[in-house]
C-alpha positions as CSV (number, residue, x, y, z in Angstrom):
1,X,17.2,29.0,14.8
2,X,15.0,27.0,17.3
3,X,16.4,23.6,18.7
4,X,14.2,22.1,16.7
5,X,15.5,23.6,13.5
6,X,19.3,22.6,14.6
7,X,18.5,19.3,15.3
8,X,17.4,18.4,11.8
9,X,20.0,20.3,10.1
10,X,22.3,18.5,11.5
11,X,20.7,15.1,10.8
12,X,20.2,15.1,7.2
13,X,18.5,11.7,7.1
14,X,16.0,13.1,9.2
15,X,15.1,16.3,7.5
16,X,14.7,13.9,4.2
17,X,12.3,11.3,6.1
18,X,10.6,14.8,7.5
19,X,10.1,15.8,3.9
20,X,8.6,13.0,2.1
21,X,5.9,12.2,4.8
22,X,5.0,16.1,5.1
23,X,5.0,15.7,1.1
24,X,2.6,12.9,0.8
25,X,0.1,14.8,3.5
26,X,0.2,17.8,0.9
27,X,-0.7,16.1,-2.3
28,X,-3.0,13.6,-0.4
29,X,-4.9,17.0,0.5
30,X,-5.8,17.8,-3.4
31,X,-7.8,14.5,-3.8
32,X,-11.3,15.3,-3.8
33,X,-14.6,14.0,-4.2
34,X,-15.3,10.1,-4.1
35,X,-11.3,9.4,-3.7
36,X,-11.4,11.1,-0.4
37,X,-11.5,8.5,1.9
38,X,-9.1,6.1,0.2
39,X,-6.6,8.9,-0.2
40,X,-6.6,9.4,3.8
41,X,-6.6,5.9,4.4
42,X,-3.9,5.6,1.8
43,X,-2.0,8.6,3.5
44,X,-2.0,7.1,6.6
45,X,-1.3,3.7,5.6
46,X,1.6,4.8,3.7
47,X,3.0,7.4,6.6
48,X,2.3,4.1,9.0
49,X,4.7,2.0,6.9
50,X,7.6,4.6,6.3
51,X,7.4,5.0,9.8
52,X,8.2,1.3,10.7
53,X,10.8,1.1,8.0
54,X,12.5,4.5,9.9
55,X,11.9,2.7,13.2
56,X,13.4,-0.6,11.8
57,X,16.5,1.3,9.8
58,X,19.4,0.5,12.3
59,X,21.9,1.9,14.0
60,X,22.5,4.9,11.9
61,X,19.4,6.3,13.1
62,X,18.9,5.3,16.5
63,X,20.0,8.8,17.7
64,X,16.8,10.2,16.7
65,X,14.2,7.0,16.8
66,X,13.6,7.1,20.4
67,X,11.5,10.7,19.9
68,X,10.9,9.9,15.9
69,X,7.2,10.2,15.8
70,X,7.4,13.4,18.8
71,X,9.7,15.2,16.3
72,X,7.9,14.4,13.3
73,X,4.7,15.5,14.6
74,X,6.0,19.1,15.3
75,X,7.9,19.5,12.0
76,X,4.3,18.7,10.3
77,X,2.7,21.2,12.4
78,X,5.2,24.0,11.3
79,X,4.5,22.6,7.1
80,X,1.1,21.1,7.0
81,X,-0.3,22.5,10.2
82,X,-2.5,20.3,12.8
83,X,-4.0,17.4,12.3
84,X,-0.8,15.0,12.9
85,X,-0.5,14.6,16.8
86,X,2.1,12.4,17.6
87,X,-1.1,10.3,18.8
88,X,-2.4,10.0,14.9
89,X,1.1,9.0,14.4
90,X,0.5,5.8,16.7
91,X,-2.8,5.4,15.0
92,X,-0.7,5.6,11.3
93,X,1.5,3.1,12.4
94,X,-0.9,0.6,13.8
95,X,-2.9,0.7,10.7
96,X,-0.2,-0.2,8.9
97,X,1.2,-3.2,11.0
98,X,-2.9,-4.1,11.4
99,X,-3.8,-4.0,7.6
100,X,0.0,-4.7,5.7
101,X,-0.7,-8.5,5.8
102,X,-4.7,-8.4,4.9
103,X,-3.4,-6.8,2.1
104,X,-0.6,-8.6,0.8
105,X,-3.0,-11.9,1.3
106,X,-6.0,-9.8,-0.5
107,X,-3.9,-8.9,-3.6
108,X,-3.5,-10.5,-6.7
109,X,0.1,-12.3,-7.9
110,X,1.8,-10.0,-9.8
111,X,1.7,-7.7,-6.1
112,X,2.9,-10.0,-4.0
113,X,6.6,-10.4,-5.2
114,X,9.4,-8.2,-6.2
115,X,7.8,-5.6,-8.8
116,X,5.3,-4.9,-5.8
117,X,7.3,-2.1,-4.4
118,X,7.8,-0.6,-8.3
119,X,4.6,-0.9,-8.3
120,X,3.6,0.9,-5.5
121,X,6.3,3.2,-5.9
122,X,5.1,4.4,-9.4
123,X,1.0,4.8,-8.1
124,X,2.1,6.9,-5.6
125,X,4.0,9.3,-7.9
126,X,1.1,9.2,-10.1
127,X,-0.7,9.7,-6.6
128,X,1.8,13.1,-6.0
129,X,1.5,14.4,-9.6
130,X,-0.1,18.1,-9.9
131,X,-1.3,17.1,-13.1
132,X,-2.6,13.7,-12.6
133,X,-4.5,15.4,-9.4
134,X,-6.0,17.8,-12.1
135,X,-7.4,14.9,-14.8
136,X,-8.6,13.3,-11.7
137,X,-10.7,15.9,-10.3
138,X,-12.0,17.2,-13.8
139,X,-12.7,13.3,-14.7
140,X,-14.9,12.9,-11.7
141,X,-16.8,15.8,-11.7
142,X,-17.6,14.9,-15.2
143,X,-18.6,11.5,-15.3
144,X,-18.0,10.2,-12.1
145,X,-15.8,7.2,-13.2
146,X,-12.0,6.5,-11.8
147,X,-9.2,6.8,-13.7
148,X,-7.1,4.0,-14.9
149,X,-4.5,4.9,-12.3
150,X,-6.6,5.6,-9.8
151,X,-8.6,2.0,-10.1
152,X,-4.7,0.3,-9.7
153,X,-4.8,2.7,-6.3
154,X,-8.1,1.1,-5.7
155,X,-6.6,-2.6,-6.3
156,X,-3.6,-1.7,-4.3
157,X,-5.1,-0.5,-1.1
158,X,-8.4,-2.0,-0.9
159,X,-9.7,0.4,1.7
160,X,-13.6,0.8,1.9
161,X,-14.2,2.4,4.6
162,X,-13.5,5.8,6.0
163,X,-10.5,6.6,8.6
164,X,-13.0,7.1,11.6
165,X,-13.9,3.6,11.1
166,X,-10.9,2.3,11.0
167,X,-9.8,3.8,14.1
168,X,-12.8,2.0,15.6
169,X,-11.2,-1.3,13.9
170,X,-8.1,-1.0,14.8
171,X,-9.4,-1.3,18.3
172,X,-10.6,-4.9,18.1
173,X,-7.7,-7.5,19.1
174,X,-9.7,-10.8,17.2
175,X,-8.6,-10.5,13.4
176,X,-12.0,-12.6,12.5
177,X,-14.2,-10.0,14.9
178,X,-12.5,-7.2,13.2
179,X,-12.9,-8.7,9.6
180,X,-16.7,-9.6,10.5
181,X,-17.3,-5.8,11.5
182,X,-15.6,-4.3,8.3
183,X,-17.5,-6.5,6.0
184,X,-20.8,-5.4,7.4
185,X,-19.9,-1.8,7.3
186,X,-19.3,-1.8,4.2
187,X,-22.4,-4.0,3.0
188,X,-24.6,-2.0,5.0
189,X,-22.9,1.3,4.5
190,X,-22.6,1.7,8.6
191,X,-21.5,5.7,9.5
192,X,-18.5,5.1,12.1
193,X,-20.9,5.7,14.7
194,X,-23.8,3.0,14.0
195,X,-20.4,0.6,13.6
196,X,-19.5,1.9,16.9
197,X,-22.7,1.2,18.5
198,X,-22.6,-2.3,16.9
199,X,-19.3,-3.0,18.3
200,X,-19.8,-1.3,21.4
201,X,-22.8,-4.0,21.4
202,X,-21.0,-7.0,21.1
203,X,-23.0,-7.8,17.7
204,X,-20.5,-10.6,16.7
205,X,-20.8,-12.3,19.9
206,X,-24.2,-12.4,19.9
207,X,-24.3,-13.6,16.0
208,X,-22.4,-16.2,17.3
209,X,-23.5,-17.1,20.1
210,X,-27.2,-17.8,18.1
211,X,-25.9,-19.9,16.0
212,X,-24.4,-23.4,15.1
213,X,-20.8,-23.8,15.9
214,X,-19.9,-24.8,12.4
215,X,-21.4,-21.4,11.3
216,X,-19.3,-19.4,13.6
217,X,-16.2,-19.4,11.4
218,X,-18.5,-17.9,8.1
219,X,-19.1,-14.4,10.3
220,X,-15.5,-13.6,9.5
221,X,-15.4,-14.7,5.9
222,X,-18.7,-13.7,4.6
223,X,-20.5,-11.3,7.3
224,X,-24.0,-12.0,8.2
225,X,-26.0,-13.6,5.5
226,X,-29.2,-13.9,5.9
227,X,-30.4,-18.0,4.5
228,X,-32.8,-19.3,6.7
229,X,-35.0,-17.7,9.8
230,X,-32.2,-18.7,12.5
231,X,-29.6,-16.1,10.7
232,X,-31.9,-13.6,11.6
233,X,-31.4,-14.2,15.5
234,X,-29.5,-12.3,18.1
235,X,-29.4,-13.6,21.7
236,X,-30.0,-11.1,23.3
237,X,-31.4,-8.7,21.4
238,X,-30.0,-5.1,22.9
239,X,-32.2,-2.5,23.4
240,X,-30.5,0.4,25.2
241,X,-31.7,2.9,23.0
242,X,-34.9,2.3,24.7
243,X,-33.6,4.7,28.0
244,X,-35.6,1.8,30.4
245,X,-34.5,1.3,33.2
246,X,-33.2,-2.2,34.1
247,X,-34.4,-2.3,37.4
248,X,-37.9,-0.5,37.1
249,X,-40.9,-2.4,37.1
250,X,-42.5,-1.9,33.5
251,X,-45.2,-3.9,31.9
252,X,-45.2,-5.4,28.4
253,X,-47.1,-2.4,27.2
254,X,-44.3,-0.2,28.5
255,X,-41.8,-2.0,26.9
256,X,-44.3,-2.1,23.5
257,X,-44.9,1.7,23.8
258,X,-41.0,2.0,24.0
259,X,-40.3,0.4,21.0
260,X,-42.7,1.9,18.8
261,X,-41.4,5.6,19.7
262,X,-37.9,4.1,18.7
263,X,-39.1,2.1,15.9
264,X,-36.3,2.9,13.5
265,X,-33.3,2.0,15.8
266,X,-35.5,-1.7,17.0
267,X,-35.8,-2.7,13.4
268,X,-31.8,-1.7,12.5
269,X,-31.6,-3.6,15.9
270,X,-33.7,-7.0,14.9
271,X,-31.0,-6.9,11.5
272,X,-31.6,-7.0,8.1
273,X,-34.6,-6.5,5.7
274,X,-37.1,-5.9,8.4
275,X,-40.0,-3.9,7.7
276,X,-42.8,-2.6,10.0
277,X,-46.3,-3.6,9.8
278,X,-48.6,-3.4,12.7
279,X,-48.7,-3.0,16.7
280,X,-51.5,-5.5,18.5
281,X,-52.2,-6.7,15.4
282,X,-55.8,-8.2,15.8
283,X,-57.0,-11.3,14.7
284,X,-60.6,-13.0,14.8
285,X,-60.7,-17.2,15.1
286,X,-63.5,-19.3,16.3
287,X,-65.3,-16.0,17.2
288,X,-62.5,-15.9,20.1
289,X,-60.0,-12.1,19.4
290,X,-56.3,-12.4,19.2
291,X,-53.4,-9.7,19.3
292,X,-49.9,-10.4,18.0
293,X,-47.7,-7.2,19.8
294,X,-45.4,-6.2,17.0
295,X,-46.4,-7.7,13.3
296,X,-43.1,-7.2,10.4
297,X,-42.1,-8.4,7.6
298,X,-38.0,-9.4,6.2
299,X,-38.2,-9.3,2.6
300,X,-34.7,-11.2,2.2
301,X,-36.4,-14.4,3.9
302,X,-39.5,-13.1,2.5
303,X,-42.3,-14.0,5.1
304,X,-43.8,-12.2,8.2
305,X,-42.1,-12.7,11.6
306,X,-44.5,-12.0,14.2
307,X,-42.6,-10.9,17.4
308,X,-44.4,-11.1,20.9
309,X,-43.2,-9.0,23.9
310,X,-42.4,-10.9,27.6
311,X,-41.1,-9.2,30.4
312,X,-40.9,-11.9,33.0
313,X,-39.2,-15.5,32.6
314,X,-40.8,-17.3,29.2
315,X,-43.1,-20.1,30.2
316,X,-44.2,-22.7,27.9
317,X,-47.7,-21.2,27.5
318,X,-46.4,-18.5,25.6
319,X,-44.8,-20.5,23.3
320,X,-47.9,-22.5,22.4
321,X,-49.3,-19.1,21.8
322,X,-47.1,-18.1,19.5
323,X,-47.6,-21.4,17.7
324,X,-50.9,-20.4,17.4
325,X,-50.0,-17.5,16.1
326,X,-47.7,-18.3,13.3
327,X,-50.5,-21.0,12.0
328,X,-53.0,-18.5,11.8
329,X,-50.8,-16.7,9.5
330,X,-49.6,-19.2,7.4
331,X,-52.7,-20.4,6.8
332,X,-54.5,-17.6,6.0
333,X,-52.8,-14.1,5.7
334,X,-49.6,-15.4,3.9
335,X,-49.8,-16.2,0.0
336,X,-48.8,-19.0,-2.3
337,X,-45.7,-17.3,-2.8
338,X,-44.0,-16.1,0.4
339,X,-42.3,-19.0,3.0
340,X,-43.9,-19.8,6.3
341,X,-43.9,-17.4,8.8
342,X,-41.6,-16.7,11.6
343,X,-42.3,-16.2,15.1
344,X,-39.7,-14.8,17.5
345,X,-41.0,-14.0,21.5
346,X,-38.8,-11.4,23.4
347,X,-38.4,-12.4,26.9
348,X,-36.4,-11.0,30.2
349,X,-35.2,-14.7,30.2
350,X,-35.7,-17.8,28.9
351,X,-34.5,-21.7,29.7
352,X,-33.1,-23.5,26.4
353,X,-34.3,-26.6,28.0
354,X,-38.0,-26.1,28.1
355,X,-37.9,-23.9,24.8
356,X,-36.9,-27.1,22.9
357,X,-39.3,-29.4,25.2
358,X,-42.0,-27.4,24.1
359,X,-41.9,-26.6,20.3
360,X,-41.4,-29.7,17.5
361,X,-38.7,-30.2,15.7
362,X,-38.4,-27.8,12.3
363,X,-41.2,-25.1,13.9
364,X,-40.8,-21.5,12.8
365,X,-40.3,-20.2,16.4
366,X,-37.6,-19.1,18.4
367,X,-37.3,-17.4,21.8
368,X,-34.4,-14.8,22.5
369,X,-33.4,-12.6,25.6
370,X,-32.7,-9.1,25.6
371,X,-30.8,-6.4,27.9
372,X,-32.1,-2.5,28.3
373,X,-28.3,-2.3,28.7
374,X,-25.1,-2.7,26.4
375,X,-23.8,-6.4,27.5
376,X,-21.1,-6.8,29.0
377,X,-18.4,-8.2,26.1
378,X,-15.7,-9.9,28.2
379,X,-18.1,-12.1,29.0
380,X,-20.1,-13.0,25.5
381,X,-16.1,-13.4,24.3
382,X,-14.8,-16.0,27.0
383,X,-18.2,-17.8,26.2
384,X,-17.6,-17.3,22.7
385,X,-13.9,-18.1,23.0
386,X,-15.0,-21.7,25.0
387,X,-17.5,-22.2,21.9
388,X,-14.7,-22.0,19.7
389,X,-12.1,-24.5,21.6
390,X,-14.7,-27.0,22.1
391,X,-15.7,-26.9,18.2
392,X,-12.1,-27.2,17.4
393,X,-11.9,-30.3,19.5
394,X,-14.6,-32.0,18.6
395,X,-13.5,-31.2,14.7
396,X,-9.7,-32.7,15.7
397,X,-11.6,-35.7,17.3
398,X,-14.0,-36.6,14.8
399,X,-10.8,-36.2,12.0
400,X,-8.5,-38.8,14.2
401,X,-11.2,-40.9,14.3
402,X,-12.0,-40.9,10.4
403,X,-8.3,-41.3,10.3
């Protein structure tokens, strides 16, 4: 008998904490088809608790908590085989003390008091039946549809994402960051490594960071919706996919020619409902020839947004072209029925100052920066994080003053 083996026999609280996680990794195994990911996320979430509740048990246990999750890992290698590193382990506990409040706010009354562990309790042995396993499979191969039982598991854990995004999650420390970036997964059916590129590129800063303070706070709550021309802003606008060089010298043809050949990734980049129209999009006026660099269309704001390309610091000229620009269009390519158009201009840098010197008040234009390189985020979040305090004083202010 190994060491191993003695030490559990001769803790039989052990052995029977061993046995009921390595139980629920077995029947969680059986779920197939569109249950999938909510059965691993349920697993884990469910492994993570009884985990805690071991850790947390007292005295009677201590002998063993110290190496709990070391142990339990190599008795699940010997019964389910790999896949439970005492690292997944961490990850299962974390996603329990992450996501256990979310969900006891997110669930209905009758959850949230007493009968909620019965409740539980009795899904999960539904969860662990051969039988119910069986109906389950057979029901959703044939019509697709949940079963009674399996909508209550639905209710209970609302999971809707996939593990491999939530160990992406679980990674962000700012609970309104983290909500922002699971809404929008979901929405936009992100795979866990377009949410990791998102996150990776600071995309809740830079939301943020282009919009009104007051709208801040709705990124958490409601995601990204897309209202009015401004929602559709990112400052800067990252374009690493590109593979330009931030030092080399290119021209704006260059960084045109770039985008084009990675068309797809700019327009997931620009947001949502863009569609592609035209490069150097050509125009005749007053017998006098006009190109607009990248023509394309949102059909959530429906209108054009005409985007120009600058790779030095924006100068008030350019501007005024784009003015020119967006004019043309809305008097005589856009119809009746779509909204004015948009015009956005791309620069290396811009100053705020002159941008709003320079255009009129309500005018379809905006000017925002971009990076050939992922930003850096410690820096968007302290400027973020300032944003925030000084919102939250002026808000304190303005209420003692109503007072």
């Amino acid at each position: 008998m190994s060491k191993n083996d003695k030490k559990l026999q001769a803790n039989d609280n052990a052995s029977a904490f061993f046995e009921n996680v390595a139980q629920i990794i077995e029947n969680a195994r059986k779920f197939v088809g569109r249950t999938a990911n909510l059965a691993m996320c349920v697993t884990y979430f469910e492994i993570g608790r009884m985990i805690v509740e071991e850790e947390q048990g007292g005295k009677s246990r201590a002998e063993y908590g110290k190496g709990l999750l070391a142990d339990l890992s190599a008795y699940l290698k010997g019964r389910v085989g790999t896949g439970f590193s005492e690292t997944t382990l961490k990850n299962a506990r974390k996603f329990y003390q992450i996501y256990a409040p979310a969900i006891r706010q997110a669930l209905p009354d009758e959850f949230n008091n007493d009968k909620q562990k019965q409740i539980r309790q009795s899904l999960l042995a539904e969860f662990n039946n051969n039988e119910f396993q069986e109906k389950s499979q057979a029901t959703l191969t044939k019509s697709g549809d949940k079963t009674k039982s399996q909508a209550m598991l639905s209710q209970s854990y609302p999971f809707t994402l996939s593990w491999s995004h939530y160990l992406i999650l679980m990674r962000i420390k700012n609970d309104d960051e983290r909500r922002f970036y699971e809404i929008e997964a979901t929405r936009q059916q992100w795979t866990y490594r377009y949410l990791g590129r998102q996150y990776g590129s600071s995309l809740y800063e830079r939301l943020a960071l282009s919009r009104e303070k007051e709208a801040v706070m709705k990124l958490a709550k409601k995601g990204q919706e897309i209202e009015n021309p401004r929602d559709i802003l990112k400052n800067p606008l990252v374009l690493e996919f590109l593979d330009m060089e931030d030092r080399f010298q290119y021209s704006e043809s260059d960084l045109e020619t770039a985008i084009i050949s990675k068309l797809q990734q700019f327009l997931l980049e620009l947001g949502k409902g863009f569609l592609f129209e035209a490069r150097q999009k050509r125009f005749t006026f007053n017998e006098k020839h006009f190109k607009v660099d990248l023509v394309t269309y949102n059909r959530l704001l429906k209108c054009y947004v005409l985007i120009d390309l600058k790779t030095d610091m924006l100068a008030h000229q350019d501007l005024g072209q784009m003015q020119m620009y967006v004019h043309y269009f809305d008097r005589y390519v856009k119809t009746s029925d779509e909204n004015p158009t948009v015009g956005i201009l791309l620069c290396k840098e811009k100053d705020d100052a002159i941008v709003e010197l320079t255009l009129p008040e309500g005018e379809n234009i905006y000017a925002s920066e971009y990076n050939l390189y992922l930003p850096d985020k410690s820096l968007l979040q302290s400027k973020l994080a300032e944003w925030v305090e000084e919102y939250e004083e002026t808000k304190a202010i303005a209420e003692t003053l109503g007072e």
